[in-house]
GUVEXPA-202121 format. One record per residue: x, y, z of N, C-alpha, C in turn. Coordinates in steps of 0.02 Angstrom, whole numbers, plus 50000, padded with zeros to 5 digits. Layout:
residues N
XYZXYZXYZ...
END
This chain:
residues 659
500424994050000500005000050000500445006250000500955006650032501365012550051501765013249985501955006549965502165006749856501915009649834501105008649824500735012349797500545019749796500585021749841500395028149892501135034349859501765031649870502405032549844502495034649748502285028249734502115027549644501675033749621501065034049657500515039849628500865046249622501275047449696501505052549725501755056749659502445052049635503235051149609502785051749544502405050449524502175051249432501775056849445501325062049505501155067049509501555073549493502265071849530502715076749535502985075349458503205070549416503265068649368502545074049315502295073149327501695075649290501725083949290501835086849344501745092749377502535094949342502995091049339503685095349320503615095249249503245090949210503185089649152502715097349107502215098649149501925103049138502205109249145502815110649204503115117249219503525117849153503735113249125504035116649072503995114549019503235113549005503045115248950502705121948924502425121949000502305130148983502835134649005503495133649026503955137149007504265138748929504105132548905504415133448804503915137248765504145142848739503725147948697503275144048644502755145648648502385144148602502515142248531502755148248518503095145648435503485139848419503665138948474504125132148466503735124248466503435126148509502855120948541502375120548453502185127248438501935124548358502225126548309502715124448298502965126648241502955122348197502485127348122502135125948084502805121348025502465115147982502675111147940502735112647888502795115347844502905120047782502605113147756502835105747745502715100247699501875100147703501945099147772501065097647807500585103547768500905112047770500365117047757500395117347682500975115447638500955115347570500485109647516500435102147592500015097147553499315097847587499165102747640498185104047661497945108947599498625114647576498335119547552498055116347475498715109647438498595108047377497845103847385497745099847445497295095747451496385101647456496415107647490496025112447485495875114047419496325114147384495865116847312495965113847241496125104647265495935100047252495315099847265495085099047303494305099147341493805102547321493985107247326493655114647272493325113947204494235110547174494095108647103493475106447080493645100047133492945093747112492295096147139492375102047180491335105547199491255106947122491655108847107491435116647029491535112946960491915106746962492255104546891491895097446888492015095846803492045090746781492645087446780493055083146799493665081846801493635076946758494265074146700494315070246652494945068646637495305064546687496135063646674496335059146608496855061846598497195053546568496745051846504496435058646478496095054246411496475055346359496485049546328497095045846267496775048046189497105054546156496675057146109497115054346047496755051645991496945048445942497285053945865498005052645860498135059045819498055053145737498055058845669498205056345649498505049145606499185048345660499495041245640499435038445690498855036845702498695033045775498955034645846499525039045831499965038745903499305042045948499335040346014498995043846083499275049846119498845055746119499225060446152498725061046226499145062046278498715064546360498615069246376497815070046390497475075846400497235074446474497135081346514496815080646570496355085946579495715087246573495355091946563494885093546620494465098646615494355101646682493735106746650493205105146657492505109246642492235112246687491905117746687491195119646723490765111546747490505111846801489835107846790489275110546777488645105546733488135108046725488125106746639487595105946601487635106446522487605108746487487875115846509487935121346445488615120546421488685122946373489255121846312489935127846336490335125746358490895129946363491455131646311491895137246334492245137246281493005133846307493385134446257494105131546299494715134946292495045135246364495655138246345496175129146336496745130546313497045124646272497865127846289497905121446338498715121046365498865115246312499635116646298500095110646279500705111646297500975108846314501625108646347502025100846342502945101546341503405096846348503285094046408503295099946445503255099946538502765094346543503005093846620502695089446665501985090946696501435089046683500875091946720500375086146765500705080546764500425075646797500245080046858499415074746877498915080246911499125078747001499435071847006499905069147067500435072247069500695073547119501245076047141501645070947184502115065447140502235061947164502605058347238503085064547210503775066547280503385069047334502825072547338502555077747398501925070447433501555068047379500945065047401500575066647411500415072147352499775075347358499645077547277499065082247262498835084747209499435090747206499545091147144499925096947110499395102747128499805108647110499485114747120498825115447076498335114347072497665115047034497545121947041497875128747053497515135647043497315137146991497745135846911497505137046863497105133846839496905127546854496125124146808495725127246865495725129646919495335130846958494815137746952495415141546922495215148646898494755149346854495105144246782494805146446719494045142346743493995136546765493515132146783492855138546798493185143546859492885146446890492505153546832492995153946786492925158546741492285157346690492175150646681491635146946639492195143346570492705141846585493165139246504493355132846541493215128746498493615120646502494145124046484494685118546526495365122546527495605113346521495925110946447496165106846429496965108346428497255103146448497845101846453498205094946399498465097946368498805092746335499505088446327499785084546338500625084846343500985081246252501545087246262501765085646211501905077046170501915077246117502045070046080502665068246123502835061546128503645061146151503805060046209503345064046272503475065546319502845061146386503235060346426502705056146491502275051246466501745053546490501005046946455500865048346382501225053146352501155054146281501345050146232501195047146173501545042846142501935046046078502375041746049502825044245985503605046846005503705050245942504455052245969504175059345963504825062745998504755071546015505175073045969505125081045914505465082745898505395090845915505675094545903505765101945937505085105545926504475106645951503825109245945503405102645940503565095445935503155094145952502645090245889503065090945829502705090445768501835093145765501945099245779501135104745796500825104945737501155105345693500705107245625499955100545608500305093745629499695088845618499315087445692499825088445747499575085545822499195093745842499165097745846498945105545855498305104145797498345103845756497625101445710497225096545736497405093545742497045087445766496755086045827497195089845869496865094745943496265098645942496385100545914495765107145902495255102945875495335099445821494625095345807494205093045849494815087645891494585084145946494335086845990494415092746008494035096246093493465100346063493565102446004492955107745968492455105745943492495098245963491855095445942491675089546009491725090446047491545087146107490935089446127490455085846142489895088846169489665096946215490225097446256490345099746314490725107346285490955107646221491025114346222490805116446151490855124146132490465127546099490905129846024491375126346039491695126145958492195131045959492375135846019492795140346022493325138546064494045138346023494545138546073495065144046067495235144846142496055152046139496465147446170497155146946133497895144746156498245152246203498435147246270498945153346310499515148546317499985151946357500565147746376501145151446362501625151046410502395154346396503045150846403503615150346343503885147546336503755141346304503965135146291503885130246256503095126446272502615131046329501995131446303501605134246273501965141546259501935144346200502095145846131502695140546116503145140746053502835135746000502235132146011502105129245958501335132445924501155138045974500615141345953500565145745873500995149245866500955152145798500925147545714501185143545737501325137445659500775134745662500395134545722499745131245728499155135445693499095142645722498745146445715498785146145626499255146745617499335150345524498935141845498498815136745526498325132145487497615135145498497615140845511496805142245517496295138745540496225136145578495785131045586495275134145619494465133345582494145138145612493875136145704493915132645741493685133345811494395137745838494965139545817495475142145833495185147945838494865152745882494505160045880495205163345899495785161445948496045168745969496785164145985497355166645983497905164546056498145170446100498695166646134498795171146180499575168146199500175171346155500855167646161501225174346219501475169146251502105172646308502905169146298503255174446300503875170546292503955165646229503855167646184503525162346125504275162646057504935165346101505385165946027505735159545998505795154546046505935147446050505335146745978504985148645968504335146245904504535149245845504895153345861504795159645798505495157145729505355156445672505975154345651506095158345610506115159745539506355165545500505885171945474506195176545500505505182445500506155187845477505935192745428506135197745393507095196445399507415200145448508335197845450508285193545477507935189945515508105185745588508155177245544508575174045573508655166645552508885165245633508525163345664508795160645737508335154845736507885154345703507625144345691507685144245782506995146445792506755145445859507425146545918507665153045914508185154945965508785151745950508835145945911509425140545890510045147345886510025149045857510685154345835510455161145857510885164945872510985172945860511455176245799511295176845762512095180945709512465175545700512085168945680512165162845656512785159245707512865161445785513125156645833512785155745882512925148645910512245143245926512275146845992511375150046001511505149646080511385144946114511875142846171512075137646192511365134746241510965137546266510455137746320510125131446313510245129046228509865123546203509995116546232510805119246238511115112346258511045107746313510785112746361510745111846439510135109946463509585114346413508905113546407508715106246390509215104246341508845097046296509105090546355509545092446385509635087846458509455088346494509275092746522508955096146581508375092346596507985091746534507205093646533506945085046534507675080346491507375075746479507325073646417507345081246353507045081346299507315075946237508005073146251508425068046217507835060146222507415058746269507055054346309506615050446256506975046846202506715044946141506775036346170507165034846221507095028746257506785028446335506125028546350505795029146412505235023746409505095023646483504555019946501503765021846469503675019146457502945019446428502415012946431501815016046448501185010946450501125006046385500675001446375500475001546319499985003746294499785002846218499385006546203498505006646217498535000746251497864999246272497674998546358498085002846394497945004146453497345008146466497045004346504496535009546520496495015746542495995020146548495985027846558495985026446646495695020346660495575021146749496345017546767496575014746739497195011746749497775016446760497775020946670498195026946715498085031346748497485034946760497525036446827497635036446891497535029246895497665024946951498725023546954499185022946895499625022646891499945031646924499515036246877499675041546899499925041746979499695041447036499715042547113500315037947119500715032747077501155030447095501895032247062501715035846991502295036646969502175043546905502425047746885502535051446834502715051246763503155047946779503695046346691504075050346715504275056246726504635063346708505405059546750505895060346705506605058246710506795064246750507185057846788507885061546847508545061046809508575067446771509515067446748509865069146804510395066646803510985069946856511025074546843511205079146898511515086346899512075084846842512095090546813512665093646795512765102246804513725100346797513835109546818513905110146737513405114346726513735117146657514195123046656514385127346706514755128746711515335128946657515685120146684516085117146662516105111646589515445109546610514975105246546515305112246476515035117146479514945120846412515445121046373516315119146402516555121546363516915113946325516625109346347516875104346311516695106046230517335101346200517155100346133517645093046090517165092246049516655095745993516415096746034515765101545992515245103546027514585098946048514625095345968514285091945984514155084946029514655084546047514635079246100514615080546160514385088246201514415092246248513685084646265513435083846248512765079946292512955074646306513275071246243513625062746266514095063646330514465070146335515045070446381514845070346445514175074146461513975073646534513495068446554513495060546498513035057046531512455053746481512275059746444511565060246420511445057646355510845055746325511025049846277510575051946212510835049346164510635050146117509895054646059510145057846039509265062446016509595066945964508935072845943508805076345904509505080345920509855083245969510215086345976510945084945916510995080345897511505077445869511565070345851511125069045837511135061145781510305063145760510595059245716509875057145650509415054045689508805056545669508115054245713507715054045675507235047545682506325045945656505965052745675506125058845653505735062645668505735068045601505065071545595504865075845540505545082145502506005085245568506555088545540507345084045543507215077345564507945071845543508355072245580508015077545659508775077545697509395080945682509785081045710510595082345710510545090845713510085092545748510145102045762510975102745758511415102745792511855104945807512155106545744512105100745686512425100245636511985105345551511535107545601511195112545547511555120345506511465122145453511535131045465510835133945463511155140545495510555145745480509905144045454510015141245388509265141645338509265134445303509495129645358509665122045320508875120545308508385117545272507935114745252507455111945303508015107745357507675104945399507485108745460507595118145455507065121045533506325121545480506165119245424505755121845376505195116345375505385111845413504845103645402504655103145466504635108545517504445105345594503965109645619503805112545657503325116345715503475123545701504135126545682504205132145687503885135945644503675144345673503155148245621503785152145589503405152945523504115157445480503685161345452503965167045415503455175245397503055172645334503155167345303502695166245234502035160945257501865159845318501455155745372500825160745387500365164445349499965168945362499585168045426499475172645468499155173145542498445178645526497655176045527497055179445519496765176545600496955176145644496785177745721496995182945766496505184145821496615190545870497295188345890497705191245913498105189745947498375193246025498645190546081498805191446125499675191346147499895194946121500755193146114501205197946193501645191846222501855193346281502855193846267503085200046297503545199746273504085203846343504775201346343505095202846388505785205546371506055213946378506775212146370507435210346376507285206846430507765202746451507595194146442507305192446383507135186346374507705184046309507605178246294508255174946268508225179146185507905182346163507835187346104507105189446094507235195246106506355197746105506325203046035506895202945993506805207245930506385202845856506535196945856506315189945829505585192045829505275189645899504635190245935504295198145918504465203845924504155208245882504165209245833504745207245756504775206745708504215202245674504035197745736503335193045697502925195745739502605200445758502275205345797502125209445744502485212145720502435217445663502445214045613502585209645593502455204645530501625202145517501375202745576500755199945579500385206345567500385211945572499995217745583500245220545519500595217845489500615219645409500575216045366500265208645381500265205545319499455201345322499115204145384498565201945408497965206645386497235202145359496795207545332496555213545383496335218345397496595224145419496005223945492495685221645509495245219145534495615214245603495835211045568496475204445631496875208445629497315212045594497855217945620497625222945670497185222745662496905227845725496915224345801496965218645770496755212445848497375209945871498105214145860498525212745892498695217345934498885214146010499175216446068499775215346079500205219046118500875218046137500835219546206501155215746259501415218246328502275217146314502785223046319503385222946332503745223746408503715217946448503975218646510504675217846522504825222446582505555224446592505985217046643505865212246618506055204446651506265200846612506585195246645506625186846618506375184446571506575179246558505905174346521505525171946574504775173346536504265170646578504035171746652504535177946677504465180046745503985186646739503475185246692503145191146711502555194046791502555187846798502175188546851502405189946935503225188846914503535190146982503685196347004503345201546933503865208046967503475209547024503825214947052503625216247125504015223547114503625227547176503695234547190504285236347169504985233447184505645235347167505775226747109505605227547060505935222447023506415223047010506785219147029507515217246998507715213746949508015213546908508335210946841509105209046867509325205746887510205206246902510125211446964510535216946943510765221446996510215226346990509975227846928509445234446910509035234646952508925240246962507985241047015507625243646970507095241246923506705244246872506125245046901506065245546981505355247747005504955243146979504315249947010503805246147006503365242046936503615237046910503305233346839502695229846830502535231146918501845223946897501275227246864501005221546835500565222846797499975217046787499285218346789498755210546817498705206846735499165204346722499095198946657498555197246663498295194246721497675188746725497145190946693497055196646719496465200246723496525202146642497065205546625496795204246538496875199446516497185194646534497085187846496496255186946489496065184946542495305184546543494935189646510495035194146508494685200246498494725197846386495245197546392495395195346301495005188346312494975183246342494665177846315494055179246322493505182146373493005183546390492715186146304493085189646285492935194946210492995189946150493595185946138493555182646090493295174046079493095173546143492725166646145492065167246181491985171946225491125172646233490935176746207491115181346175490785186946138490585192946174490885192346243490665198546283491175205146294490745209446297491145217746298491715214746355492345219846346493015220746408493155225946395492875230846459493325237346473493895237146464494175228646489495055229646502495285230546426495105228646372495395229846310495155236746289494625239646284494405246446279494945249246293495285248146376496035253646384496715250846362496675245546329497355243446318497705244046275498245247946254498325250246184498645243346152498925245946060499065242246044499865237646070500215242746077500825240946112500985243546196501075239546237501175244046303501775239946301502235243146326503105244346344503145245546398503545243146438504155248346483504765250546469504695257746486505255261146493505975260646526506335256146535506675254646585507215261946593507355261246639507655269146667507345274046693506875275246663506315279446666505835273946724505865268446723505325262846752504795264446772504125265846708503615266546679503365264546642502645261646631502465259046579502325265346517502435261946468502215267046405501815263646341501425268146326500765265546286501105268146214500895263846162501175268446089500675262946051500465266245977500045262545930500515256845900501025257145884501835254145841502155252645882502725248545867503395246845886503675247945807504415251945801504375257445865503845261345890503865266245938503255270245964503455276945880502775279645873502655285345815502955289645834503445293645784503885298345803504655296745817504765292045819505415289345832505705290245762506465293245770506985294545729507495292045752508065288745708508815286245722509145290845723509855290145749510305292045756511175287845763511365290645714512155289645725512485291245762513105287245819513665288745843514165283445807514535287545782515185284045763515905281645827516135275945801516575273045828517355277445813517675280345862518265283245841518845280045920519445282845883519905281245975520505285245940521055283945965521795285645960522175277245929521575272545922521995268045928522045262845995521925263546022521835259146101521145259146123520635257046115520085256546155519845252446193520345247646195520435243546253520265244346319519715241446340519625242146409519355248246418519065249346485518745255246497519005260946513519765260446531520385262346524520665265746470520465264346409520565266946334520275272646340520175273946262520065280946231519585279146181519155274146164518845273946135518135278846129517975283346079517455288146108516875284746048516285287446068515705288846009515805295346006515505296445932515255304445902514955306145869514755310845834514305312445811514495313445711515285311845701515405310745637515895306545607515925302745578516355296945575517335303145570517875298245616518415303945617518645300845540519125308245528519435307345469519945302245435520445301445510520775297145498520695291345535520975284745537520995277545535521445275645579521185273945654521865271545708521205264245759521575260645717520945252645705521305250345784520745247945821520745245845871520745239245869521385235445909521745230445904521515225645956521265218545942521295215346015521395205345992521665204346019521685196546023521055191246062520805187946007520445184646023520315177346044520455173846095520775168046117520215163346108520005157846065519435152546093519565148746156520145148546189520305145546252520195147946306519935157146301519865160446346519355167846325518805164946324518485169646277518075174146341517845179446326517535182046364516885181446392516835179946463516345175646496515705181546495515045176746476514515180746485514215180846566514065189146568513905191746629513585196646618512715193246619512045196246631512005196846531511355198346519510885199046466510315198646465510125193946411509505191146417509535184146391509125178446430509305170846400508765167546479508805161146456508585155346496508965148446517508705147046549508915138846556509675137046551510175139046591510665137946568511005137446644510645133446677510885134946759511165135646794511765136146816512155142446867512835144746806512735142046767513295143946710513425151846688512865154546697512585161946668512175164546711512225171346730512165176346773511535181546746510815180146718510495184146667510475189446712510175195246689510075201046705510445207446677510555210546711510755216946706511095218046770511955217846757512425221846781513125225746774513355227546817513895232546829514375229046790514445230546729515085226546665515875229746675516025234846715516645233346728516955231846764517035223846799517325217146772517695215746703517135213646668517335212946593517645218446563517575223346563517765230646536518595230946553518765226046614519515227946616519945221446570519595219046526519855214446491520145218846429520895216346408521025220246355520745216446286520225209546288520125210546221519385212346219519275217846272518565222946259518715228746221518495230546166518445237346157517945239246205518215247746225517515251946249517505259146231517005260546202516645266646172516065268646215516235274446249515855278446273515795285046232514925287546235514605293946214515035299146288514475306946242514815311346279514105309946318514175313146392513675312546437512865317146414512455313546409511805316046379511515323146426511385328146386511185334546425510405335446446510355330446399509475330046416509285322446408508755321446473508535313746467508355311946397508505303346361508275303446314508085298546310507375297046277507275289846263507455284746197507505278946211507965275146146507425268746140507105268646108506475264346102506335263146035506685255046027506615253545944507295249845932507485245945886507935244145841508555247445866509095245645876509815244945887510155241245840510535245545794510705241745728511765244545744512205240345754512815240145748513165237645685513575240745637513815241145583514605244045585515075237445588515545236645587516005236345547516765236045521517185236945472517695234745532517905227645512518205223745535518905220345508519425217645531519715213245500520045208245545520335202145525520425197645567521215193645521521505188745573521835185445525521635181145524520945177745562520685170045549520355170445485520205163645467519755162745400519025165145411518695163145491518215165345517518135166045587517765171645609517715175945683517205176645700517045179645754516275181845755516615188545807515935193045785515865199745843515575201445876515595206345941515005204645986515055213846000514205214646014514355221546037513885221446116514005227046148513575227246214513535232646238512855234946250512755242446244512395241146342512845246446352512725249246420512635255446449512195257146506511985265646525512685267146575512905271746575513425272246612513305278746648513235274846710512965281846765513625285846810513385292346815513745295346821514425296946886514245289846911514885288746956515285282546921515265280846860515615276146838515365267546827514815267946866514305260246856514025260046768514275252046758513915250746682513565245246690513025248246677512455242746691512025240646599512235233546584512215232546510511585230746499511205232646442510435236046419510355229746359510725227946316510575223146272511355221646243511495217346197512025211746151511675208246091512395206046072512135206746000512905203245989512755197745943513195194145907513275192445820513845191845812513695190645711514435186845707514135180045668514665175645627514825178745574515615180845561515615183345490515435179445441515555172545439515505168845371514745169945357514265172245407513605173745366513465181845354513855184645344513955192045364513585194745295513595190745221513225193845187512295189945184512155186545228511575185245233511505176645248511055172445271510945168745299510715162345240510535165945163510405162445105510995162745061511505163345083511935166945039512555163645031513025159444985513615157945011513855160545059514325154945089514645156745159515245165045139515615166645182515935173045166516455171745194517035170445190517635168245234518115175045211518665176045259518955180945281519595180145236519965184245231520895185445206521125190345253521665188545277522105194445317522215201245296522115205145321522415212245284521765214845244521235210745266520715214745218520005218045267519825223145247519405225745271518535226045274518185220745310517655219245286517035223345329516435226045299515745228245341515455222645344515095223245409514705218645435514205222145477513525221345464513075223045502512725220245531512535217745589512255214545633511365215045637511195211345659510385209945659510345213745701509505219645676509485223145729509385220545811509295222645858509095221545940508755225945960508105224845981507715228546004507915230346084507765237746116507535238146180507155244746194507015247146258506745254346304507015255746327507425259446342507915262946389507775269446383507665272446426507975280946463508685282846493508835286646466509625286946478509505295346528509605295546575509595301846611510055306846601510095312046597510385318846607511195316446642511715318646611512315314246645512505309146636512035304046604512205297846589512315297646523512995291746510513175290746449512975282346413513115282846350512895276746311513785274646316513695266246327514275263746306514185256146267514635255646219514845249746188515375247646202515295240646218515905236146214516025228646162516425230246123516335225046074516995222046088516795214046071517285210046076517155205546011517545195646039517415193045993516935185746019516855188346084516605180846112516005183246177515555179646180515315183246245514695174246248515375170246287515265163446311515165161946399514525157946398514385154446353513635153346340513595161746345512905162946301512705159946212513315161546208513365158746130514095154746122514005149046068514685144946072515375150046044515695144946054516365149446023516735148445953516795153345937516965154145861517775149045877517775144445834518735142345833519055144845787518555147145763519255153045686519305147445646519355141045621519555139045583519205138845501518655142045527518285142645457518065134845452517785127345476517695124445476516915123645514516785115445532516045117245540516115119145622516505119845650516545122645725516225117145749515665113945769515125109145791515605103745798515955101245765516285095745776517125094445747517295100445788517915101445787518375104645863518845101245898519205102145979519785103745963520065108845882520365112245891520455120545841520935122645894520645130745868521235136145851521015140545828521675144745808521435153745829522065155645865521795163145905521785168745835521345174245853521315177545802521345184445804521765187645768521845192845801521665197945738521105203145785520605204145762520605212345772520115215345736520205225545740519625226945698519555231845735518965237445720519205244245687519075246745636519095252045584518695257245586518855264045583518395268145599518765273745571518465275745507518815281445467518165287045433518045289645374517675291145333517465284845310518015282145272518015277345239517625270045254517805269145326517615265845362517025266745432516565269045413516115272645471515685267845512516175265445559515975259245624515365263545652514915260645661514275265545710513835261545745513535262645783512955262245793512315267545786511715262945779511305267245735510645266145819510555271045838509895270645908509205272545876508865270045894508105274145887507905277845956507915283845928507615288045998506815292945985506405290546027505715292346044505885301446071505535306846038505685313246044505245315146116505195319946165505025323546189504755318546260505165315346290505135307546344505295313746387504755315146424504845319746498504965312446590505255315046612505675309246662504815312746728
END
């Protein structure tokens, strides 16, 4: 009894000390919240949601064509009125499980449009996950994008009207699609869409593939990265059921785990083309022959080879008679491409659909339009305040061209809205350029040294009389590293944005040309055209220019770049153009679009080199196919600037830009 009496005691005081300090430990500690736990109630919340308001329809296996199966997961209003549809397609991963977490993926966006009254169909590319066939770059859109649209535009459940959105490679197969006219196609709506765009007025970049006919590299990293080589994967068969994969869904994805790689270090292997075999990655379109509509072997293409001409990509003889919704960024991997078929469309379209094109020009990334925030940052830049409610005109445009109902929001939206960067303001104009815009020349002059920021290299206002050619050596073993622009996908290798370039500027094989300091703010909105008089002793080189605001304590913060292979220097259809020592050649570069405000005090600067890696590959000088060649020859290279020779750049500046 007295055991007992003892025991109660001894687990009281036990009990009682247990409690003193628990309410001694702060609360927060005591709950501190699960980020895993609140990220899988919140996905499971509007999961839940979904299914009050939607028709849900996973995993249905739509028949293209040549029999292959493509996966759709779709998402209606309930109730039996006829909806319209917005129409995702994507490489990406959109399985509706979230496998790693154990829960539903983020459902906000079928949730929205659901909520909006639009079946919001999802499709995944040929090639890819539960999709069947092989993948080739877009996706082979011209017959699978047709055959889409049939299929959903005649489903009971909607009303014969569909709008394409999507940014980036869910937006790059939209335009080649559109130009098949297909009438339930009422409207799109492309973001980030230059990956699509292939030869339009100067431009030959065959969906971003090249700049000034050298490869930007972003591709390389991308096509591993993503998976996109994945011409050997797991796949169902063809007669799995629709409840089967669903049911497979909650256990597995498809979507491949590549190993890390540092590309970093990855980029500079060579050949080039074996940069994918070297880190691992296996066989595809990137560089061998493929069962697919353009035959594979990108790497081994030029400019205007036949085969960017048989695949997904839209090119300017591809007529466009739909509204359009066009999203655009300048700091995206080339956004001059993307308004060149902007303005291609509004001039070659009956006058009626030319009227029905929109532009948003945002001061960001690729595809980061939605992140700006009060102080957006780009790199180092503070371009303020940029946000802007996409959504709301997204909707506001589909509401108009698929239900037929009035939108104030388009009533105020002009044809082009821009930002100003510098100025960091939005700006409204009917055109790109904005009306009223006139060029201007500064010529390239020095003493002869413009080396570095250190030099004497000036701009001016008339080409100088005499000829003191600026000298620099160009190493493929040590080329000049890219730091900040505009680009994607290329992961810790490259630094995008916008920053402070002298670093680079103390390299002696930079030229730098600085203006005299501007007396009055000015705006530069439009086309950036650089026109050079060059010579080299390689057979072939390439040149790079980079235009930066240079504020008035000495910060260069770089605004846009711009690259050109000489051997395509007289055009992209044209025999190749190879070099002789001692000779003096012009070369003018594809224009580059941007917005800039240059303030009172602030100067314009260029810095041209011969490499700016490994945004773009590296020239080896040998005048050979570069792609599959690991060795190289240095080249030593100069810039000319006489009467004779009138090196310039050519700006577009918008008149009477009050700050």
């Amino acid at each position: 009894m007295r055991f007992n009496q003892l025991a109660t005691a001894f687990a009281g005081a036990l009990a009682t000390f247990g409690l003193s300090l628990l309410a001694a430990t702060p609360v927060a500690a005591q709950q501190k919240p699960d980020p895993q736990a609140e990220l899988i109630a919140k996905r499971n919340a509007t999961e839940k949601e979904l299914e009050q308001v939607a028709v849900i329809d996973r995993k249905v296996m739509i028949k293209m064509r040549d029999g292959k199966l493509m996966a759709a997961d779709i998402y209606r209003p309930k109730g039996d009125g006829k909806v319209p549809v917005i129409f995702v397609r994507t490489p990406y991963n959109f399985n509706f499980w979230d496998v790693k977490l154990g829960a539903p993926r983020d459902m906000t966006r079928e949730l929205e449009a659901v909520k909006h009254g639009y079946a919001y169909v999802e499709i995944q590319e040929r090639g890819h996950f539960f999709s069947q066939g092989n993948y080739d770059i877009l996706g082979m859109p011209l017959s699978d994008g047709t055959d889409e649209l049939k299929w959903m535009s005649s489903q009971p459940w909607s009303n014969g009207k569909v709008g394409t959105t999507g940014c980036s490679s869910t937006a790059e197969w939209q335009l080649a699609v559109v130009a098949q006219d297909d009438p339930s196609l009422a409207t799109f709506n492309v973001q980030g869409f230059g990956a699509g765009v292939g030869h339009v007025g100067p431009y030959y970049e065959q969906g971003n593939w090249y700049r000034g006919g050298a490869v930007q590299m972003l591709f390389i990293s991308w096509i591993y990265d993503y998976g996109i080589q994945n011409q050997v994967r797991p796949m169902f068969p063809s007669n799995t059921s629709q409840a089967e994969l669903v049911n497979a869904s909650h256990f597995f994805d498809l979507a491949p785990q590549m190993p890390p790689v540092d590309w970093d270090k990855a980029f500079w292997h060579l050949p080039e083309n074996d940069i994918i075999k070297a880190v691992g990655g296996p066989p595809g379109i990137y560089e061998t022959h493929m069962p697919v509509a353009t035959g594979g072997d990108m790497i081994a293409r030029a400019p205007n080879d036949p085969a960017w001409y048989k695949g997904g990509l839209w090119h300017e003889n591809m007529k466009i008679s739909k509204p359009g919704l066009w999203f655009m960024s300048w700091f995206d991997v080339s956004v001059s491409p993307n308004l060149a078929a902007y303005n291609e469309v509004r001039r070659t379209a009956p006058k009626s659909v030319a009227d029905q094109q929109y532009a948003v020009i945002a001061p960001v990334l690729h595809c980061a339009y939605t992140r700006a925030t009060e102080h957006t940052m780009v790199g180092d830049m503070d371009m303020g305040d940029a946000r802007f409610d996409y959504n709301d005109l997204v909707y506001g445009w589909f509401d108009h061209y698929l239900k037929g109902e009035d939108s104030p929001i388009l009533d105020k939206q002009p044809k082009v809205m821009y930002y100003l960067m510098g100025a960091n303001r939005w700006e409204k104009a009917d055109t790109w350029p904005p009306a009223g815009a006139t060029t201007q020349d500064l010529y390239f002059t020095s003493e002869g040294r413009a080396n570095t920021l250190y030099g004497n290299g000036k701009l001016v206002a008339a080409a100088p009389t005499t000829d003191h050619p600026d000298q620099f050596v160009y190493d493929p073993a040590n080329p000049v590293p890219t730091f900040g622009g505009g680009g994607c996908c290329q992961g810790t290798a490259v630094k995008f944005g916008s920053y402070d370039q002298r670093p680079q500027e103390a390299r002696n094989d930079v030229l730098v040309y600085d203006s005299e300091p501007f007396k009055q703010g000015t705006e530069v909105s439009g086309p950036i055209t650089v026109t050079l008089y060059v010579s080299s002793s390689a057979k072939d080189t390439d040149f790079t220019f980079k235009v930066s605001d240079v504020y008035p304590d000495g910060r260069a913060f770089n605004i846009t770049e711009n690259i050109q292979r000489m051997r395509y220097r007289n055009g992209y259809d044209k025999p190749l153009a190879w070099m002789s020592p001692g000779q003096v050649y012009k070369v003018t570069f594809q224009p580059i679009d941007t917005s800039y405000y240059f303030k009172p005090g602030h100067k314009l600067r260029v810095d041209v080199s011969s490499s700016n890696f490994p945004r773009f590959d590296r020239n080896l000088n040998t005048g050979g196919n570069n792609y599959d060649e690991d060795k190289w020859v240095i080249g030593h290279n100069a810039i000319h600037h006489d009467s004779e020779h009138p090196s310039k750049i050519t700006i577009t500046v918008v008149p009477n830009t009050a700050l």
